[in-house]
Structures are given as structure tokens and as C-alpha cells.
N, C-alpha and C positions, 0 to 999 in steps of 0.2 A: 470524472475523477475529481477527488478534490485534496492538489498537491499543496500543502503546507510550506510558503515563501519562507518562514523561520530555518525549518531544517533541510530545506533544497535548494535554497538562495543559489547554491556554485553553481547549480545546474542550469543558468538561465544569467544573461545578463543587466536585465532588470526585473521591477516586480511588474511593469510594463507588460511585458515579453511571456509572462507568466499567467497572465489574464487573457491569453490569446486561448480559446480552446484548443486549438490542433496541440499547441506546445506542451500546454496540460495534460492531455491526456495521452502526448508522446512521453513525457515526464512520468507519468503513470505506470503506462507499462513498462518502462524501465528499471523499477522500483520493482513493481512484481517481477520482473522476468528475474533481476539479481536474487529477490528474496527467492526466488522457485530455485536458480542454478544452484545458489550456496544450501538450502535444507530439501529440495529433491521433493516435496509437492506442493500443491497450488493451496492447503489449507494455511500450513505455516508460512507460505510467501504470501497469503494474506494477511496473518495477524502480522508478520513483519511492516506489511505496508501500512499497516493500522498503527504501530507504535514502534519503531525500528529502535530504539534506545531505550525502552521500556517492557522488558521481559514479563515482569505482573500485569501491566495493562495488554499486552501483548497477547499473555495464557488466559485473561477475562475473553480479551474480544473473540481467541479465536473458540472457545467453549461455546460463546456468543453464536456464531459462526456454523457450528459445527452444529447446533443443536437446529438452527433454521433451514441446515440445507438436508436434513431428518426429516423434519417436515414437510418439506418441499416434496421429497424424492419417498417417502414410506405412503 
């Protein structure tokens, strides 16, 4: 995971604490799991996790996204 200290800083009491891996990536999926509970699938509780403030960069990445896991899976 790579949780961004700018906009999750409340989540964690230092930037310390945020360099630990287990914390990071406890941080992580909690990001996804909110973006999954509030839009009901795991594409959009991606690009959520990819840009949660940034609805354009958000509809790029998950295009992004959507078009590698086509490839992946065709």
C-alpha cells in the first residue's frame, strides 16, 4: 500500500507510526473497505483510493484500472 501522510495524517499519530508496514497497509484497507461500503464495488473503492478528493483524476485512474484488469482476465 502506499498510504499518503498528507491526506491520512488523523489516521495515525505520527509519520513515524505510518512507516511501519503492518500500519500502512492496516491504513489501506480501510480506505478501500470505506470507498467499497459508500459506492458497493471494489472498482470505484479503487479509484476512491487512488484520489478520494479528486473525482477527474479519480474517473482517469479508474478507466486506468478497468482497462488492465480486461486484460488481465480476457
Amino acid at each position: 500500500m502506499q498510504v499518503n501522510w498528507r491526506w491520512h495524517k488523523d489516521r495515525v499519530k505520527s509519520l513515524w507510526e505510518m512507516t511501519a508496514p503492518e500500519t500502512n497497509v492496516r491504513i489501506g484497507c480501510e480506505i478501500l473497505r470505506e470507498g467499497y461500503m459508500a459506492r458497493g464495488n471494489w472498482i470505484d473503492a479503487a479509484a476512491y483510493y487512488h484520489s478520494p478528493g479528486n473525482k477527474k483524476a479519480a474517473s482517469r485512474y479508474k478507466k486506468r484500472y478497468k482497462n488492465k484488469l480486461a486484460r488481465t482476465y480476457n
